[in-house]
C-alpha positions in Angstrom: 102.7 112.7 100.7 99.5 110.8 101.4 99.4 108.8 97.9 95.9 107.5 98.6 94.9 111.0 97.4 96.0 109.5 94.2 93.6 107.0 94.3 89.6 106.8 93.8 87.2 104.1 93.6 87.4 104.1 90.2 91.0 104.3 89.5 91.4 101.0 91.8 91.2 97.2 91.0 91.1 94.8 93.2 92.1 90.7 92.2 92.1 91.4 88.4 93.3 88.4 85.8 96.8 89.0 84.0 98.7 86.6 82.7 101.8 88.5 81.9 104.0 91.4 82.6 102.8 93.0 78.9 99.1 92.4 79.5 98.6 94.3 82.7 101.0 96.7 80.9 97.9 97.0 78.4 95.2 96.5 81.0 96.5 99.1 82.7 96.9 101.8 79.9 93.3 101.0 78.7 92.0 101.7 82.1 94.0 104.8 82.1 92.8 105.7 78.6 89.0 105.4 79.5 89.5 107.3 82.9 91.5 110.3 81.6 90.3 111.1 78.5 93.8 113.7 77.9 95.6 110.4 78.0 95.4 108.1 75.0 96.3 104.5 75.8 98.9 103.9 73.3 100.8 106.5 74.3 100.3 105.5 78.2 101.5 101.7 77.3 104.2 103.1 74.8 105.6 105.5 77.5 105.0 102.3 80.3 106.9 100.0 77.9 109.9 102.2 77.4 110.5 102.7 81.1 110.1 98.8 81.4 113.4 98.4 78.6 115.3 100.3 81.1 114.6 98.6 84.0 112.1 96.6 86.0 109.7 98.5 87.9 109.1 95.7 90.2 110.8 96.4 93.4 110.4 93.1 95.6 107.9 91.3 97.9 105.2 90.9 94.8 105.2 94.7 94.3 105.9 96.8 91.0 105.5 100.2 90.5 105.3 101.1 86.9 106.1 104.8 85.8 106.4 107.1 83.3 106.4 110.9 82.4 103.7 112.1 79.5 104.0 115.0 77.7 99.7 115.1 77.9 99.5 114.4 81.4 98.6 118.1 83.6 98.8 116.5 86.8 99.8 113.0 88.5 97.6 110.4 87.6 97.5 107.1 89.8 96.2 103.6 89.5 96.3 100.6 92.0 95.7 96.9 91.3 96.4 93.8 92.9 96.3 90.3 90.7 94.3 87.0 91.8 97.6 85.8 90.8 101.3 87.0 90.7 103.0 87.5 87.1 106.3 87.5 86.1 107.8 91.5 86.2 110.8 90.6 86.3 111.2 91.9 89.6 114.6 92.6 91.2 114.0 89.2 93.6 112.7 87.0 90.9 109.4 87.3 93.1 106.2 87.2 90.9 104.2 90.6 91.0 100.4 90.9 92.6 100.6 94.3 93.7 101.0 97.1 91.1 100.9 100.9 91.6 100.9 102.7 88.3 102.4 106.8 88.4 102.0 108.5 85.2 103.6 112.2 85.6 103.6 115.4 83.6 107.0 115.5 81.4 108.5 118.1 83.3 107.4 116.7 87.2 111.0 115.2 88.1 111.7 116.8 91.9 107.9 115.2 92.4 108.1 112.2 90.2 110.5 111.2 92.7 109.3 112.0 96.2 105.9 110.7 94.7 107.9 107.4 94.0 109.8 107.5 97.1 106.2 108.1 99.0 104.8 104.8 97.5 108.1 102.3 98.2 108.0 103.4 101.7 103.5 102.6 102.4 104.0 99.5 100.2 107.1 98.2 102.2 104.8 98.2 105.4 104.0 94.5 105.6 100.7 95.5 107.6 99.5 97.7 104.6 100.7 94.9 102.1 98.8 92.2 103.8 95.6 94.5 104.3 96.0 95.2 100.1 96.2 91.6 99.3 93.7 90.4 101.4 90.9 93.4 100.2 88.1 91.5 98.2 87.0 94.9 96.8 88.3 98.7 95.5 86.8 100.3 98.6 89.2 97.5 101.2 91.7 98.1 98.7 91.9 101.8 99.1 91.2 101.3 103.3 93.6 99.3 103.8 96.2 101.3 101.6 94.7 104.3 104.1 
């Protein structure tokens, strides 16, 4: 799956501010809020929470990939954003976070929920890729580099 099919210029940040795991949890759901008007954003950081209580979504090597499955969601929305600075996610290598993919997939999307998931862990393990992303000053070298 090519995930940057995911992505647009607009659903990318590049060197944002966050000073903790809950805030970009917010930041995030806002963005997601005022980009996909089907979405509200409490339900977004509500759904994004409760996969967080079950688990760290942050996989390693400064990278977290927050998920969840809506009920409002019609198809797989996707948001990218890497931090000035990393933040505590609680990550499985104690490593602060500054690269977060968000995946926010209709309730009943689990065989693609998954090979979605799968498809992002395998581009964001390429260390080439990863230094491209955190080296991007903008969206557009954000989204080239994850290309």
């Amino acid at each position: 799956m090519d995930i940057t099919s995911l992505l647009s210029p607009s659903t990318v940040f590049c060197k944002q501010e966050s000073t903790s795991k809950k805030r970009v949890l917010e930041d995030i759901s806002e963005h997601v809020g005022d980009s996909f008007p089907e979405l509200s954003a409490n339900s977004v950081f509500s759904a994004l929470i409760s996969r967080e209580k079950l688990g760290s979504t942050g996989i390693g090597n400064g990278i977290a990939i927050p998920h969840c499955r809506i009920s409002e969601c019609k198809d797989i929305t996707a948001m990218l954003i890497t931090l000035q600075r990393g933040i505590d996610f609680d990550a499985i290598d104690n490593e602060k976070v500054d690269v977060i993919f968000v995946l926010i997939v209709p309730e009943d999307a689990n065989d693609n929920h998954l090979r979605t998931l799968a498809s992002i862990a395998e581009k964001l393990s390429d260390e080439t890729i990863l230094h491209k992303m955190r080296q991007a000053q903008d969206a557009q070298a954000l989204l080239d580099a994850l290309a």
